[in-house]
N, C-alpha and C positions, 0 to 999 in steps of 0.2 A: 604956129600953135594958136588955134583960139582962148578968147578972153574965157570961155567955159572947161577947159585944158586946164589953164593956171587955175581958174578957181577950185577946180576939183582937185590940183595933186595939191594946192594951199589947204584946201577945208578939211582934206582924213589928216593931216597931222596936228593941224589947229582942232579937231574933234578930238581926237586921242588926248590931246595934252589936258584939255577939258576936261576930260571926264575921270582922266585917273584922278584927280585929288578928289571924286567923287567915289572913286573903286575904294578909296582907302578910307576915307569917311565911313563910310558903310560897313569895315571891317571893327571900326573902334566899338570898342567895350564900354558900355555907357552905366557905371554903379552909381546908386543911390541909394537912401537908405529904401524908398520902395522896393529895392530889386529882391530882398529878403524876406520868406513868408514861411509858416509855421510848416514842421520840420513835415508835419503828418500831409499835407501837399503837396512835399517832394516825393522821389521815387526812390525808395528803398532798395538798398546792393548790400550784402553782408553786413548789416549792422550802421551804416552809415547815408546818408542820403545824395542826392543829387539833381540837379534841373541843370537849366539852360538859360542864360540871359536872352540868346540869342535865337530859341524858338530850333536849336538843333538837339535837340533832347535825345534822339536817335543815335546819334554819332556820342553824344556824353556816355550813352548808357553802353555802346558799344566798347567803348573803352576801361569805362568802370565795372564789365560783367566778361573781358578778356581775360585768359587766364597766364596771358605772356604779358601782358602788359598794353602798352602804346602811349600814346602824345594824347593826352585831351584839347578835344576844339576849343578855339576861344567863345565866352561865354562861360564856360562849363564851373557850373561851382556844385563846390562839395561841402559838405556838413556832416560833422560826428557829432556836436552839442549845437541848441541854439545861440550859445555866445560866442562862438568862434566857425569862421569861416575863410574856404579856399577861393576866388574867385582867377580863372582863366582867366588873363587879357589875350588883348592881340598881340602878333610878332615880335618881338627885338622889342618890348614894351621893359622888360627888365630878364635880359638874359642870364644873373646870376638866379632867379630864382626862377627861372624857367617859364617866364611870363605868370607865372603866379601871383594874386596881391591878397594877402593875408587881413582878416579882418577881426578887430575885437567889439561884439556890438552889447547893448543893453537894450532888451528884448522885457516886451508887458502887453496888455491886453489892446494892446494901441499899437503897434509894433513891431519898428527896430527904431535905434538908434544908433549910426555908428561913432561906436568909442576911440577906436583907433583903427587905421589903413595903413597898409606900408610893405616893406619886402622885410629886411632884416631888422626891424626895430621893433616890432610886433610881439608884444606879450601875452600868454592867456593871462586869467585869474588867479592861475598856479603859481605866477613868475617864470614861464618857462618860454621858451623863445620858440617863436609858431618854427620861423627859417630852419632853426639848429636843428630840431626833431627833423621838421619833412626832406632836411640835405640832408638825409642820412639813407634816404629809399636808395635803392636800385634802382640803376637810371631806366631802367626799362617801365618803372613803376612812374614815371615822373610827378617823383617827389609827392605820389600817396602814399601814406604810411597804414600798413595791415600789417599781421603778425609775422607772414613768413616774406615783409618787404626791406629788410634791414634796417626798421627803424627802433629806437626804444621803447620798450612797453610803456604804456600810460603808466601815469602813477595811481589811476583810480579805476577801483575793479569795474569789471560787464556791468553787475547790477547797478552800481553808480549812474554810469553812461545811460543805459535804458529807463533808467527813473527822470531822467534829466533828458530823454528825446518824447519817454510820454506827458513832461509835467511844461511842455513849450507853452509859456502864456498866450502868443501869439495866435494859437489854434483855439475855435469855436466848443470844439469838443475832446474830451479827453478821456481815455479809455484806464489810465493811470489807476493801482492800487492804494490801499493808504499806506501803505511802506512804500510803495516809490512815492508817492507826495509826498512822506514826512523826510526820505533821505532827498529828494531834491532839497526839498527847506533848508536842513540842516546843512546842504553845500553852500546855499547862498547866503545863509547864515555864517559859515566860519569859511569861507573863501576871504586870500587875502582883502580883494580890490571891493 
């Protein structure tokens, strides 16, 4: 066998071996507080919003506008308020919560800030544990919570939620009533945190 023999059946498994901890790199979920931008730049699905960290936007929305359900791609984050958010990682990243990493942030005209990251120790403002609500979907829903997903109702009505996705400081412009500004105020006002 030629010296160009050995080098060939050496170099594709020395190539392979390379480049996978490249394949898998390039699958990681990179959050930061930039990754988070005002709620009116996401893309709206009944009532809650959606992007993509990862520039697969298509495949988020295909999943968040299914009516059986599915797996969201990693990247894929979801938003009902701006201070709380779902963020998709990658695989086996945390199997009890279904690669999901829950976020509590502090959100202003500059911003985000994140307050707290985490799978099961993750609080909103409510005191209410992000994990306990969203392990309650049907798995087909993975762990997004809508009305008919087996989760528990919010404890704060529609209008609440909608005064609090139009009054996002984070956004340039705001189309907000002054009852949804004066009932946003009044939640960040008597929220516990």
């Amino acid at each position: 066998m030629s010296l160009n023999s050995h080098m060939t059946r050496l170099s594709l498994p020395l190539l392979l071996a390379l480049s996978i901890p490249q394949v898998m790199a390039a699958a990681t979920v990179d959050v930061t507080e930039k990754s988070f931008r005002c709620l009116q730049e996401m893309t709206p699905v009944r009532g809650f919003f959606v992007d993509s960290l990862n520039g697969n936007l298509d495949a988020t929305l295909a999943v968040a506008k299914s009516t059986s359900g599915g797996v969201y791609p990693p990247g894929s984050v979801v938003q009902l308020v701006p201070t709380e958010v779902m963020v998709k990682r990658e695989p086996g990243f945390s199997p009890v919560t279904r690669d999901w990493e829950f976020f509590e942030l502090d959100v202003d005209a500059n911003g985000s800030k994140i307050r707290k990251r985490g799978f099961m120790e993750v609080n909103n403002r409510f005191k209410k544990n992000c994990f306990a609500c969203h392990a309650a979907a049907k798995p087909e829903w993975d762990m997004i919570c809508e009305d008919s997903h087996g989760c528990e109702k919010l404890p704060i009505p529609q209008h609440v939620i909608t005064a609090l996705q139009k009054t996002d400081p984070r956004c340039k412009v705001s189309d907000a009533s002054t009852f949804q500004k004066f009932t946003s105020w009044m939640v960040r006002k008597l929220s516990p945190n």
